[in-house]
Biopython code that builds the backbone (N, CA, C, O; Angstrom):
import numpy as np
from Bio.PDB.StructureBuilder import StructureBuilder

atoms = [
    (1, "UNK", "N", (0.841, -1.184, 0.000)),
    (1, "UNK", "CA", (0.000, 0.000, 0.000)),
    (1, "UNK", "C", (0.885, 1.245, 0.000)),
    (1, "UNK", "O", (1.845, 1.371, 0.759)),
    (2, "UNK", "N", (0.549, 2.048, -0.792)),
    (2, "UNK", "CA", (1.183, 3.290, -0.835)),
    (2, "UNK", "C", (1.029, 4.289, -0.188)),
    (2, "UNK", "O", (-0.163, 4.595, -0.157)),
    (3, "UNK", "N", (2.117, 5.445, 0.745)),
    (3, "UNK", "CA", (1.266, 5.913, 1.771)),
    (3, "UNK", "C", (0.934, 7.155, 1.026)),
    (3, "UNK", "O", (1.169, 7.227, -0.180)),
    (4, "UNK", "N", (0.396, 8.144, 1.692)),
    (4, "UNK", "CA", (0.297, 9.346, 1.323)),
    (4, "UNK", "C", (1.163, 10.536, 0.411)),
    (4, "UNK", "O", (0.745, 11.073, -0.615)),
    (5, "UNK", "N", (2.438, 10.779, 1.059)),
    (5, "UNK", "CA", (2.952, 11.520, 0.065)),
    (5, "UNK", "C", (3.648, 10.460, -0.478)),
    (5, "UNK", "O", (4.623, 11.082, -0.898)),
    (6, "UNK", "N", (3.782, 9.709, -0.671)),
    (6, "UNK", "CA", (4.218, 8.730, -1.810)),
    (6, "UNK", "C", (2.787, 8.643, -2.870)),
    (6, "UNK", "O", (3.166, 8.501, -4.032)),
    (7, "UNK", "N", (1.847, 8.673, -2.799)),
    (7, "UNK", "CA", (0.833, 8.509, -3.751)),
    (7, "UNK", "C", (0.386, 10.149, -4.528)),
    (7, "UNK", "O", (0.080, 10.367, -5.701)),
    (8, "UNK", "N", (0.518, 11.307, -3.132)),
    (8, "UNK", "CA", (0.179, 12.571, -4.025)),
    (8, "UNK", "C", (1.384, 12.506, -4.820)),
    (8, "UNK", "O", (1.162, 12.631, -6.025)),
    (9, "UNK", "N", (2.876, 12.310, -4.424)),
    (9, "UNK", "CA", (3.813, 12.864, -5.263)),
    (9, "UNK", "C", (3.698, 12.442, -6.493)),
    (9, "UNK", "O", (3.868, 13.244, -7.412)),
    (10, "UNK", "N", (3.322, 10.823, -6.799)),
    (10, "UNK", "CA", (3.411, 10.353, -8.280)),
    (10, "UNK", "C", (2.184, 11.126, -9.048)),
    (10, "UNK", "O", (2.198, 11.524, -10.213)),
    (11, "UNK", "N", (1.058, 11.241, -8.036)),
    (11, "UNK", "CA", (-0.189, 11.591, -8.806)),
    (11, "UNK", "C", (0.077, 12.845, -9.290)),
    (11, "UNK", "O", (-0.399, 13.182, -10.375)),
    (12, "UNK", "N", (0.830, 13.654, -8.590)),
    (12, "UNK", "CA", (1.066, 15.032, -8.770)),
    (12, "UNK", "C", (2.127, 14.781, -10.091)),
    (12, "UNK", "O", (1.884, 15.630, -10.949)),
    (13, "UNK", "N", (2.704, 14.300, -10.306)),
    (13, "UNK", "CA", (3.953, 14.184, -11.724)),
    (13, "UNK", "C", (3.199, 13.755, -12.599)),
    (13, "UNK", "O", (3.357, 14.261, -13.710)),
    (14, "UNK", "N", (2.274, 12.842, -12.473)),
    (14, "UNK", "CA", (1.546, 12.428, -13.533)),
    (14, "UNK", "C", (0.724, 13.374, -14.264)),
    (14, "UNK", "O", (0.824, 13.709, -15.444)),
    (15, "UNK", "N", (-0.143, 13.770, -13.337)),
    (15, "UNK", "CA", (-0.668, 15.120, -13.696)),
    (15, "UNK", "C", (-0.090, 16.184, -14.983)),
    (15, "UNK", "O", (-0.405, 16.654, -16.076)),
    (16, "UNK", "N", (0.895, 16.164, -14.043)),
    (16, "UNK", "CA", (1.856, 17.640, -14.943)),
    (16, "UNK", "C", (2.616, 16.709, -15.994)),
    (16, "UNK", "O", (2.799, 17.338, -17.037)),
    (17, "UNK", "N", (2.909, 15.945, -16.025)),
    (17, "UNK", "CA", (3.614, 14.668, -17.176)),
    (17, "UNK", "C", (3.783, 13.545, -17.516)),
    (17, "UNK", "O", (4.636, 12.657, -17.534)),
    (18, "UNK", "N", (2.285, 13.871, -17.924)),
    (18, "UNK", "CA", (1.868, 12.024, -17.619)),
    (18, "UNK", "C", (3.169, 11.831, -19.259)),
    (18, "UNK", "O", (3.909, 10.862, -19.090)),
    (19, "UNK", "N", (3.286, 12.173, -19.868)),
    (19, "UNK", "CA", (4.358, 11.314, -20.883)),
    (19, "UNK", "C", (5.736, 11.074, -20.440)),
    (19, "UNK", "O", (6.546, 11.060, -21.366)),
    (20, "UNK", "N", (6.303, 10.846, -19.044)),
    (20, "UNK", "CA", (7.191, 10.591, -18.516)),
    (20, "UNK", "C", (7.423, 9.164, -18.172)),
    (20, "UNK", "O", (6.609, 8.332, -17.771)),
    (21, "UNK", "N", (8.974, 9.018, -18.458)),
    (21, "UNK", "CA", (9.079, 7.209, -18.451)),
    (21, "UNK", "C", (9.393, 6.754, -16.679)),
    (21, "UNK", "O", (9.775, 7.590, -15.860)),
    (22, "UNK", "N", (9.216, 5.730, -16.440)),
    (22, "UNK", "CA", (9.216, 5.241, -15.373)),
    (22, "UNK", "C", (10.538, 5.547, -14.624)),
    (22, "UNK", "O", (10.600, 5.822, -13.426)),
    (23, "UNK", "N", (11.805, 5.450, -15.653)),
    (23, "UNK", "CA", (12.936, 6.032, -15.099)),
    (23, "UNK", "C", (13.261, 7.490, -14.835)),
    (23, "UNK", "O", (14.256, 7.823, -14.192)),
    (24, "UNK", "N", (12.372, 8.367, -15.363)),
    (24, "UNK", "CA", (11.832, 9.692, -15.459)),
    (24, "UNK", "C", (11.496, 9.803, -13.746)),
    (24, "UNK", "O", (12.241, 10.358, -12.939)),
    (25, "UNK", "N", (10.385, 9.232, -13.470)),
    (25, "UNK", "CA", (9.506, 9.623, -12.689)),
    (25, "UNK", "C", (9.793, 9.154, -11.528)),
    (25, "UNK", "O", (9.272, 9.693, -10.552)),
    (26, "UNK", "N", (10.738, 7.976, -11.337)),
    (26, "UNK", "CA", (11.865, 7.544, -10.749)),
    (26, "UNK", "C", (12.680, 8.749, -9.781)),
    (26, "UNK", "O", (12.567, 8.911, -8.566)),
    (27, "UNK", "N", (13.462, 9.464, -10.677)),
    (27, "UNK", "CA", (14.278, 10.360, -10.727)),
    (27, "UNK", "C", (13.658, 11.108, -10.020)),
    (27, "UNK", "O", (14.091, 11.263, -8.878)),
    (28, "UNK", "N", (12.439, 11.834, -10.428)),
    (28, "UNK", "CA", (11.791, 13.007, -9.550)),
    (28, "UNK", "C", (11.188, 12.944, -8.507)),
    (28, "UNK", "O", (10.950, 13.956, -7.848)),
    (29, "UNK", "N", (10.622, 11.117, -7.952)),
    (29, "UNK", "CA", (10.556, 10.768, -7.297)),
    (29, "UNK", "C", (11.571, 10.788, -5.626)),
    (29, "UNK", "O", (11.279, 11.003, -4.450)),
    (30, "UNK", "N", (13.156, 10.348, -6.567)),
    (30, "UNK", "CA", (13.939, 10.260, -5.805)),
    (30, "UNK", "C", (14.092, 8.722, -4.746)),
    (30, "UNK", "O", (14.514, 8.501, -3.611)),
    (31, "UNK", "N", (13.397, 7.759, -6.030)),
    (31, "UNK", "CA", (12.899, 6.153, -5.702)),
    (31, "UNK", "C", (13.659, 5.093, -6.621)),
    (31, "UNK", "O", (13.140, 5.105, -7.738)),
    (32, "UNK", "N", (14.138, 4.677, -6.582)),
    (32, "UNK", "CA", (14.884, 3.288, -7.353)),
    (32, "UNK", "C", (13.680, 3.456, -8.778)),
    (32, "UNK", "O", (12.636, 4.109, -8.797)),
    (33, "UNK", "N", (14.144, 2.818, -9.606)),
    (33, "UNK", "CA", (13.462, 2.126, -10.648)),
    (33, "UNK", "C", (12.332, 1.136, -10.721)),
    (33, "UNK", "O", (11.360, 1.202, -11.475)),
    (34, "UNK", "N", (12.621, 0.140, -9.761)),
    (34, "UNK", "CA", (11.505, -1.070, -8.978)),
    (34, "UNK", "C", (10.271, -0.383, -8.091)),
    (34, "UNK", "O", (9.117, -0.732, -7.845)),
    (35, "UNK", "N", (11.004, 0.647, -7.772)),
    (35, "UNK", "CA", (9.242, 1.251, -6.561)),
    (35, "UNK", "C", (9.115, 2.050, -7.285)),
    (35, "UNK", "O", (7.990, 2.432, -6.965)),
    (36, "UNK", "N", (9.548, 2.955, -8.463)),
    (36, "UNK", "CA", (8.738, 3.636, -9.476)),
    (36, "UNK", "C", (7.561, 2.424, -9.989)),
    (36, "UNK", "O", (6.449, 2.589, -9.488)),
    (37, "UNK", "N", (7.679, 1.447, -10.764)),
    (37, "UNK", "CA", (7.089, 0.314, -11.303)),
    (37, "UNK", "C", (6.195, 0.064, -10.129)),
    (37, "UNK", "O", (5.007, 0.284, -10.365)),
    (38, "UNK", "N", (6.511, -0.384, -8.803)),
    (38, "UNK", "CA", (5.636, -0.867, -8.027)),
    (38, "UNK", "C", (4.507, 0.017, -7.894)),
    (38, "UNK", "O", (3.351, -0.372, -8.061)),
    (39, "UNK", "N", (4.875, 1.413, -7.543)),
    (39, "UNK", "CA", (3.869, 2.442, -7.405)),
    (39, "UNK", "C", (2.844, 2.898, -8.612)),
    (39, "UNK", "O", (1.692, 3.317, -8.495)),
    (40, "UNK", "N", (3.526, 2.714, -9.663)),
    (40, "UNK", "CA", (2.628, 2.699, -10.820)),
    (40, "UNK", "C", (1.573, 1.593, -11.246)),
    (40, "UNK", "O", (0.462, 1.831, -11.719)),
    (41, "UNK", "N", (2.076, 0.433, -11.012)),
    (41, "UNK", "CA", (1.263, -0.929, -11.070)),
    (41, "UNK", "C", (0.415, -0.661, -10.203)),
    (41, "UNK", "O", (-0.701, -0.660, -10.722)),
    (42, "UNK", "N", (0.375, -0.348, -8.749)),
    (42, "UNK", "CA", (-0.454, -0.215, -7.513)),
    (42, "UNK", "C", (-1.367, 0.855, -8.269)),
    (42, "UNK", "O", (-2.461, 0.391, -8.590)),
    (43, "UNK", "N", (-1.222, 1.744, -8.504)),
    (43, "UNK", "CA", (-2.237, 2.608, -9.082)),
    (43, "UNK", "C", (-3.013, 2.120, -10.375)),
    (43, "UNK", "O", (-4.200, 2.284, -10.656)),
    (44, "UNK", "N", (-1.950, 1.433, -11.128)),
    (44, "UNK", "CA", (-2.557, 1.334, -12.563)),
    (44, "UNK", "C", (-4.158, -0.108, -12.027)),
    (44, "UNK", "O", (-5.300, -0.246, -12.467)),
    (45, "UNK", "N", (-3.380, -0.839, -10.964)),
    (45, "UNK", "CA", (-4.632, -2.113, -10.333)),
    (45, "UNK", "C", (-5.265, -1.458, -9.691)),
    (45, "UNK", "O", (-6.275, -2.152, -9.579)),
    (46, "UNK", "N", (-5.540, -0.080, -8.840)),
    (46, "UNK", "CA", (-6.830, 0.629, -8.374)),
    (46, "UNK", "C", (-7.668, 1.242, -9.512)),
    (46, "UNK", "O", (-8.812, 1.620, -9.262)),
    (47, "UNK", "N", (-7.297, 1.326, -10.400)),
    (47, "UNK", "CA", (-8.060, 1.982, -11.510)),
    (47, "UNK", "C", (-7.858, 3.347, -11.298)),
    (47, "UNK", "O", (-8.762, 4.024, -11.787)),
    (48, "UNK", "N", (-7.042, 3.937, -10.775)),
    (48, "UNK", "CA", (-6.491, 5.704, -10.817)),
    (48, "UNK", "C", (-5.922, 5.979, -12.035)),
    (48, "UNK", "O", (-6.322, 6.921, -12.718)),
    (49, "UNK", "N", (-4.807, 5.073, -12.462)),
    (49, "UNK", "CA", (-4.507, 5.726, -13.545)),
    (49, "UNK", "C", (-4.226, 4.525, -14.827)),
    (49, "UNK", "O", (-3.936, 3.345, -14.634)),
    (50, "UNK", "N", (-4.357, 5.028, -15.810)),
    (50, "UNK", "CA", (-4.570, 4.182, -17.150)),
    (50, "UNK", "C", (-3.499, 4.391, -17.866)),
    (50, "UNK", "O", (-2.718, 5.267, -17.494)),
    (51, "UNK", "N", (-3.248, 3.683, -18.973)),
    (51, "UNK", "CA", (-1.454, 3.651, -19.549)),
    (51, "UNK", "C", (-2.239, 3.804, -20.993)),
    (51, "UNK", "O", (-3.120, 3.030, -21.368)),
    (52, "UNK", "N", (-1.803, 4.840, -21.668)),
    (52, "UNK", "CA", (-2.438, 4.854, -22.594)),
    (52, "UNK", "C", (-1.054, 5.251, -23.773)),
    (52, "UNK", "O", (-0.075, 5.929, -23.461)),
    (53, "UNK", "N", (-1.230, 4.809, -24.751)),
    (53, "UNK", "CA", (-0.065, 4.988, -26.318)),
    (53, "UNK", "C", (0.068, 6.465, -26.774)),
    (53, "UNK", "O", (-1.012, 7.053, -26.727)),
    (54, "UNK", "N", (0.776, 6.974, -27.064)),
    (54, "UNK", "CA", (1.236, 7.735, -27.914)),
    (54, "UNK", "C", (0.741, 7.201, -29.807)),
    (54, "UNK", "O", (1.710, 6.776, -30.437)),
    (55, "UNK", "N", (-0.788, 7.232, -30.698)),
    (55, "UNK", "CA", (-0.533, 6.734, -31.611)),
    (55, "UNK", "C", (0.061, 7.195, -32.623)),
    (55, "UNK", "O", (0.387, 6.519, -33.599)),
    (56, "UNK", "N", (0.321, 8.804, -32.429)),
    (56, "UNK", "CA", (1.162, 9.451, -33.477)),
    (56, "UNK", "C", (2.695, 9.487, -33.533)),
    (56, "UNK", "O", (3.506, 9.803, -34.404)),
    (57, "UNK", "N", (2.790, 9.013, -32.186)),
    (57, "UNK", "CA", (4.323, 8.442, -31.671)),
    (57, "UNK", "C", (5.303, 7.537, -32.547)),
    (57, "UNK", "O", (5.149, 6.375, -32.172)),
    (58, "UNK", "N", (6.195, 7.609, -33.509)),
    (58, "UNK", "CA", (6.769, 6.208, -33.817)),
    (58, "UNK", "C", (7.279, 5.333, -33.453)),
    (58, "UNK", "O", (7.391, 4.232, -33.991)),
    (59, "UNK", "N", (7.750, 5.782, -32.260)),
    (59, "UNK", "CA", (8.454, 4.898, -31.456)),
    (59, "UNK", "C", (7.111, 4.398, -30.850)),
    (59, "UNK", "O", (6.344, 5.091, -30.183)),
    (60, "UNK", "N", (6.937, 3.042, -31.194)),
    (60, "UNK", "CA", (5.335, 2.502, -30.454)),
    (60, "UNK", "C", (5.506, 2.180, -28.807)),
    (60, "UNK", "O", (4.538, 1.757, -28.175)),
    (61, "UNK", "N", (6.217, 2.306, -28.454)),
    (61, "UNK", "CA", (6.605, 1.719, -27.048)),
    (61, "UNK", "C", (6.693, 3.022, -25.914)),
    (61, "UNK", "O", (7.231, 2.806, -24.828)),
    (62, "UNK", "N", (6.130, 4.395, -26.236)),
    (62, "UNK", "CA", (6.441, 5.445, -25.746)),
    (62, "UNK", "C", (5.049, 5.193, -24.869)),
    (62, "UNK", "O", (4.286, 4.429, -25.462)),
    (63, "UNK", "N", (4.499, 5.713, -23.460)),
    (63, "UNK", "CA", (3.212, 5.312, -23.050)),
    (63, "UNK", "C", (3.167, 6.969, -22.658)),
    (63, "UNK", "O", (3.954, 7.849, -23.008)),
    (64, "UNK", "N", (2.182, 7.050, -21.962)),
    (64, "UNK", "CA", (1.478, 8.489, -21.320)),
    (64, "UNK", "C", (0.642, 7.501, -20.073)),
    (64, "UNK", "O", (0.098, 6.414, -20.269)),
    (65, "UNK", "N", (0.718, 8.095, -19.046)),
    (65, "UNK", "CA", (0.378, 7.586, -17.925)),
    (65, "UNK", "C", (-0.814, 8.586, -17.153)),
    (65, "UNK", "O", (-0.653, 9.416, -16.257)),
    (66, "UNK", "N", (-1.808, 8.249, -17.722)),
    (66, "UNK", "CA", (-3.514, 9.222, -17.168)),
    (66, "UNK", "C", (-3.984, 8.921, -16.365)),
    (66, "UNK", "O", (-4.153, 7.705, -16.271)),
    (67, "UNK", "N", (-4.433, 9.682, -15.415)),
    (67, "UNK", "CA", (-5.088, 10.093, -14.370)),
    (67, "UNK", "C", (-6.856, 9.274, -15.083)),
    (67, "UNK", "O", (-7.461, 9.698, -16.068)),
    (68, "UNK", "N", (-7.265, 8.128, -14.240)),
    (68, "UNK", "CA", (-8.622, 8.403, -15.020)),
    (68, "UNK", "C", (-9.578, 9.063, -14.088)),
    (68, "UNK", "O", (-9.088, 9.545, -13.067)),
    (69, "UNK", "N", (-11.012, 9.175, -14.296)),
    (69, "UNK", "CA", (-11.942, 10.334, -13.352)),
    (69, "UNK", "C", (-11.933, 9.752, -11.477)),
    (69, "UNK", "O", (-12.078, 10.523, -10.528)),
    (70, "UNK", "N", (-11.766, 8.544, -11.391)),
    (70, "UNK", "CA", (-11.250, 8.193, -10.175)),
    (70, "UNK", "C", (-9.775, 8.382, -9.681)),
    (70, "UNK", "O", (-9.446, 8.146, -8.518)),
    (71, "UNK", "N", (-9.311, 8.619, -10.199)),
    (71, "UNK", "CA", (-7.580, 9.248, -9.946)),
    (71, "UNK", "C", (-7.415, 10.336, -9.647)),
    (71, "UNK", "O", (-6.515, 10.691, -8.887)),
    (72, "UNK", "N", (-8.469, 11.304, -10.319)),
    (72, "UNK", "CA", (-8.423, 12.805, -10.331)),
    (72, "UNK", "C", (-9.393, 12.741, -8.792)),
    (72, "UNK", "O", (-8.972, 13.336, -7.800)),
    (73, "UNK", "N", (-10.376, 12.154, -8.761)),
    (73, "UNK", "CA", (-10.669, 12.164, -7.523)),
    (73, "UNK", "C", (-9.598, 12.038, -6.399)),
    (73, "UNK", "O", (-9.121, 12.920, -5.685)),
    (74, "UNK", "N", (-9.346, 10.678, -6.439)),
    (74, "UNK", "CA", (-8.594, 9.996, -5.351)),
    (74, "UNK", "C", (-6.917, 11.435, -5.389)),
    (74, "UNK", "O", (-6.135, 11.261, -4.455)),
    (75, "UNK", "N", (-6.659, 12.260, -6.073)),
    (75, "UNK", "CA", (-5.447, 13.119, -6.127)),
    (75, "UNK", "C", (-5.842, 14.455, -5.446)),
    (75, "UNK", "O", (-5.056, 15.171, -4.827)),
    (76, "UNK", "N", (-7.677, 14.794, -5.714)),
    (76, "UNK", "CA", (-8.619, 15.793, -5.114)),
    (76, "UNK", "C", (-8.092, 15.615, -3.328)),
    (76, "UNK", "O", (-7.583, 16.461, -2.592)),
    (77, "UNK", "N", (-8.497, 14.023, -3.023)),
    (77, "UNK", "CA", (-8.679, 13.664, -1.809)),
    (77, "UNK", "C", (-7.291, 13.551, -0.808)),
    (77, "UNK", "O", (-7.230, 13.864, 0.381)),
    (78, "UNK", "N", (-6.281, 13.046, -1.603)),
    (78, "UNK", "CA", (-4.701, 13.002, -1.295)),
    (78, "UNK", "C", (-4.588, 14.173, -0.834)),
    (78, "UNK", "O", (-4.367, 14.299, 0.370)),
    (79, "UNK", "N", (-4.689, 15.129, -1.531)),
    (79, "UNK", "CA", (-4.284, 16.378, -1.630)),
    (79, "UNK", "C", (-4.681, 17.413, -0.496)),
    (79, "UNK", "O", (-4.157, 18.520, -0.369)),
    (80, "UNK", "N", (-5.711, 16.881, 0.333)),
    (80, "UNK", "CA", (-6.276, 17.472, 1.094)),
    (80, "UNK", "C", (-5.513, 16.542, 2.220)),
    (80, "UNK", "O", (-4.940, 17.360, 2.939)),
    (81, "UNK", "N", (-5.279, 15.420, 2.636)),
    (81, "UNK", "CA", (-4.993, 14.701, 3.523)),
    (81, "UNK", "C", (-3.320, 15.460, 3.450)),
    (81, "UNK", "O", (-2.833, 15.991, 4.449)),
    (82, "UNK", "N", (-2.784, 15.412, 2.467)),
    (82, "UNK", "CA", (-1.260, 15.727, 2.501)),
    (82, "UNK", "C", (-1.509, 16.910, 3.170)),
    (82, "UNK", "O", (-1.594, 16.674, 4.375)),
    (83, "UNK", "N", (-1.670, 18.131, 2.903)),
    (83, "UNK", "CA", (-1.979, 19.634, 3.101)),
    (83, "UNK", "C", (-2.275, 19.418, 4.945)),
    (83, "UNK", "O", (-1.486, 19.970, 5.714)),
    (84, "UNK", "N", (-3.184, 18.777, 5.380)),
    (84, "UNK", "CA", (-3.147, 18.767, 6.249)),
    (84, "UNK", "C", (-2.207, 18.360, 7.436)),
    (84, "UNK", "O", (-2.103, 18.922, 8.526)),
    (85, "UNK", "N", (-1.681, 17.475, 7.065)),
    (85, "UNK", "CA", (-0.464, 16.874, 7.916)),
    (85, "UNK", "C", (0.593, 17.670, 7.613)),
    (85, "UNK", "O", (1.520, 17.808, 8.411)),
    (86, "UNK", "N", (0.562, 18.296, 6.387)),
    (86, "UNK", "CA", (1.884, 19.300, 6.227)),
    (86, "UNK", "C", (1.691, 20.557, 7.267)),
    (86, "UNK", "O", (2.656, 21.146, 7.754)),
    (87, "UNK", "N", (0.494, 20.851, 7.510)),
    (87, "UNK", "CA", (0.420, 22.563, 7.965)),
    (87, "UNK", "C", (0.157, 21.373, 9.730)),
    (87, "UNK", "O", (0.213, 22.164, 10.671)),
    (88, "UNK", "N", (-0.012, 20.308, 10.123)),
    (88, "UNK", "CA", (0.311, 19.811, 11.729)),
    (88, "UNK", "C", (1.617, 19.631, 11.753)),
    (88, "UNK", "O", (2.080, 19.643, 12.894)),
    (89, "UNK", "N", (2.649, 19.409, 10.594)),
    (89, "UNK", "CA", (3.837, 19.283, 10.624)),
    (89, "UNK", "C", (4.359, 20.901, 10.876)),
    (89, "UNK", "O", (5.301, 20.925, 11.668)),
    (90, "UNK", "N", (3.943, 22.290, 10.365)),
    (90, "UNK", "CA", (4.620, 23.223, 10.709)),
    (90, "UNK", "C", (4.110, 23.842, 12.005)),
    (90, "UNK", "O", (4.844, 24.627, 12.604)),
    (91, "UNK", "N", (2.806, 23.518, 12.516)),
    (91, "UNK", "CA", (2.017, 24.144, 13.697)),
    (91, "UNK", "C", (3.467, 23.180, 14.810)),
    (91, "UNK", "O", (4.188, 23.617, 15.706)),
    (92, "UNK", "N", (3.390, 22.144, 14.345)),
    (92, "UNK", "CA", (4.501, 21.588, 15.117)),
    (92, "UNK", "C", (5.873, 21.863, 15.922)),
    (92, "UNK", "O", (6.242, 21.724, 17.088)),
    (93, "UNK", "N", (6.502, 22.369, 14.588)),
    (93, "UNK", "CA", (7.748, 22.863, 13.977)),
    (93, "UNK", "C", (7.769, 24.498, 14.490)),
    (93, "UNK", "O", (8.772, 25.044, 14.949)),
    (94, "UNK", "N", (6.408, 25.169, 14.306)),
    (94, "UNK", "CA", (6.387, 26.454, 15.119)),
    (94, "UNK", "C", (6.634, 26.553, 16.646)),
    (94, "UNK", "O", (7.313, 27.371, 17.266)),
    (95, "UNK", "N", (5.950, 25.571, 17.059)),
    (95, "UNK", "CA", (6.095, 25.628, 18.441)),
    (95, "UNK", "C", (7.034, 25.248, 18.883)),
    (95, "UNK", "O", (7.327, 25.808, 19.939)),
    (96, "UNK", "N", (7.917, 24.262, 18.447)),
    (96, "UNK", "CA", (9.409, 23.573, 18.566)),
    (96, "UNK", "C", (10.483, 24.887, 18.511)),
    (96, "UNK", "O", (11.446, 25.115, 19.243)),
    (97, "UNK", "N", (10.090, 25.461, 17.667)),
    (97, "UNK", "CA", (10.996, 26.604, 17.509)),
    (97, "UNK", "C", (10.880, 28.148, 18.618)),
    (97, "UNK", "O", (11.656, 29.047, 18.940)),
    (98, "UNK", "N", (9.577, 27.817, 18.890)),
    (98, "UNK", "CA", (9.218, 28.961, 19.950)),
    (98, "UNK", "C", (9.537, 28.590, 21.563)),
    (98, "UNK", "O", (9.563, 29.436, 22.458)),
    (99, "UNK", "N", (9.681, 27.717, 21.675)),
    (99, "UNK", "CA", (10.054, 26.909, 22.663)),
    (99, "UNK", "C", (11.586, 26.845, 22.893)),
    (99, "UNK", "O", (12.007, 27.147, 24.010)),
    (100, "UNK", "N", (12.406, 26.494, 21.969)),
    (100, "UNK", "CA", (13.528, 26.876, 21.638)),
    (100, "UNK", "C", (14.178, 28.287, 21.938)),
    (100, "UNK", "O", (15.254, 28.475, 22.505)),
    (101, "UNK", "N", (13.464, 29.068, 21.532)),
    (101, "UNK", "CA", (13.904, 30.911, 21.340)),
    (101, "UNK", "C", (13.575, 30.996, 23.165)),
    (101, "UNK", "O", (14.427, 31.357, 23.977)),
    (102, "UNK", "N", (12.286, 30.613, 23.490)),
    (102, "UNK", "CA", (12.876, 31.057, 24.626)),
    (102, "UNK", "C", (13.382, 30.100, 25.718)),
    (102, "UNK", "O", (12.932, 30.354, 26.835)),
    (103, "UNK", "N", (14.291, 28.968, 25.629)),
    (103, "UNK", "CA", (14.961, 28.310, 26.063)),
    (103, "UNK", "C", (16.589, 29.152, 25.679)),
    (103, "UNK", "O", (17.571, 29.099, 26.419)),
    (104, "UNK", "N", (16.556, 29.504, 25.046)),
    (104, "UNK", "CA", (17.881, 30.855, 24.526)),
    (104, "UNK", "C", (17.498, 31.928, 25.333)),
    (104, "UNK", "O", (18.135, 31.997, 26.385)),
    (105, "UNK", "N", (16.382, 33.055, 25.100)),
    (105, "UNK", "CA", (16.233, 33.648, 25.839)),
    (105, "UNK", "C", (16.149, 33.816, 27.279)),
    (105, "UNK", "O", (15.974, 34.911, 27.813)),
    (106, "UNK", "N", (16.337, 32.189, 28.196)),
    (106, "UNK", "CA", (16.236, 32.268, 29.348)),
    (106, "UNK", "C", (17.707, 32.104, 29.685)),
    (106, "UNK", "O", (18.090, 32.650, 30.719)),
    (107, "UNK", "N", (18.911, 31.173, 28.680)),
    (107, "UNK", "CA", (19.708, 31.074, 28.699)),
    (107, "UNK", "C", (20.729, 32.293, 28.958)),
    (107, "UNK", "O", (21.832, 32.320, 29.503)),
    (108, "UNK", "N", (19.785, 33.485, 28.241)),
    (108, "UNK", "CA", (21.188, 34.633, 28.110)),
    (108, "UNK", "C", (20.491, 35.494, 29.027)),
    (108, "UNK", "O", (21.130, 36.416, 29.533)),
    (109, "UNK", "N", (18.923, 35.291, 29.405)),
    (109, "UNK", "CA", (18.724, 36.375, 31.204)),
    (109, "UNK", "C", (19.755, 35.661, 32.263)),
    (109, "UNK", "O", (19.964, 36.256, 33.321)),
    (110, "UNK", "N", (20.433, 34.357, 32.009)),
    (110, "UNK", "CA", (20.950, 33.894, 33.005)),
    (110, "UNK", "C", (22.346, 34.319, 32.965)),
    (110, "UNK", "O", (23.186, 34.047, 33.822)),
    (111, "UNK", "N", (22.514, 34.945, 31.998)),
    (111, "UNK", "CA", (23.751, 35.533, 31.846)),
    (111, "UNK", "C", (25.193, 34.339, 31.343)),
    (111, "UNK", "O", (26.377, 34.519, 31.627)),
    (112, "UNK", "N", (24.624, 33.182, 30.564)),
    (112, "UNK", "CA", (25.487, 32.160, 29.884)),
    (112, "UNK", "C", (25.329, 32.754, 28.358)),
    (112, "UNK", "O", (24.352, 33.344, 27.896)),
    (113, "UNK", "N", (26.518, 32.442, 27.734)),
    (113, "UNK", "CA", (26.719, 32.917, 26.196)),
    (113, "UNK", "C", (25.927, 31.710, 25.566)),
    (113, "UNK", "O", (26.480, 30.628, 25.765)),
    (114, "UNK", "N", (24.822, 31.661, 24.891)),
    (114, "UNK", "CA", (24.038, 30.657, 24.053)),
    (114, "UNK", "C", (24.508, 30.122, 23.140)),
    (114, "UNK", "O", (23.938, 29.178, 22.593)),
    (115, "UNK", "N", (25.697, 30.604, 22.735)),
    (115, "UNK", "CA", (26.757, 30.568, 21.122)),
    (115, "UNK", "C", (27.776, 30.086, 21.933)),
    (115, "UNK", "O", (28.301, 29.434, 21.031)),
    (116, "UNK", "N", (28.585, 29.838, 23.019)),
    (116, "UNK", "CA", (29.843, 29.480, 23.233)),
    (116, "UNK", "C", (29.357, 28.048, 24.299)),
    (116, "UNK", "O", (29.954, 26.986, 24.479)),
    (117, "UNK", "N", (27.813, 28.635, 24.973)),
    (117, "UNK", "CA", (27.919, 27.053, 26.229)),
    (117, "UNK", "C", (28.361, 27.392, 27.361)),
    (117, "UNK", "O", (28.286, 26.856, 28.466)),
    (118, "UNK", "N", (29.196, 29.061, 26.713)),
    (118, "UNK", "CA", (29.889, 29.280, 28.272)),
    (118, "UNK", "C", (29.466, 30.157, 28.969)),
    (118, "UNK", "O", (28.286, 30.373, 28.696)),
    (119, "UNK", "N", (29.969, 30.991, 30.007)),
    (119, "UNK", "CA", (29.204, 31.991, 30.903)),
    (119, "UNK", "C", (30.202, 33.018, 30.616)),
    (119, "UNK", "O", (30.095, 34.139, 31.113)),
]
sb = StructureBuilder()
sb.init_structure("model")
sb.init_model(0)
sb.init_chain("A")
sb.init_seg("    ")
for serial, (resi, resn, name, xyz) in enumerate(atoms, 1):
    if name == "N":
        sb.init_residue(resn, " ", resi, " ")
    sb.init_atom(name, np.array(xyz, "f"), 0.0, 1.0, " ", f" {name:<3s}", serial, name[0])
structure = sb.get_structure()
């Protein structure tokens, strides 16, 4: 099963290029060659996305990789699940950091250098 931003990211490349080869999408992925394929098969067996020819193509072996009307859904729905965990990931990350500043700021009312460790 594919998790979340592993499924918006491909859906999202596909989107913008679906005529991209598996070693392509690989790459932008930032995934081996084998879990490009795996992730595409997994989608292509949910019925999200369809492999369709190039027929004006000569090279007959060139594919385009489409989103079908359940893909565009299921990328609608990703997309909202990603977004969300991204903005609990920075509400996170805000407070980590505010927490921080004044763990410094209590550091240097105490009169220790925050940059050296020392006093």
């Amino acid at each position: 099963m594919l998790d979340d931003a592993t499924r918006y990211q491909l859906l999202k490349l596909l989107t913008e290029h679906p005529e991209s080869t598996q070693r392509e999408l690989a790459a932008a992925m930032g995934v081996s060659l084998g879990k490009a394929n795996y992730c595409l098969k997994a989608l292509v067996d949910k019925g999200l996305v369809k492999m369709g020819s190039f027929r004006s193509n000569p090279n007959k072996g060139v594919y385009a990789y489409l989103l079908t009307p359940e893909g565009v859904q299921e990328k609608a729905r990703v997309t909202v699940r990603f977004l969300h965990r991204k903005m609990a990931e920075y509400d996170a990350l805000q407070a980590e950091i505010a927490a921080l500043r004044r763990e410094v700021d209590d550091l240097a009312s105490s009169g220790l250098d925050a940059e050296r460790g020392a006093a």
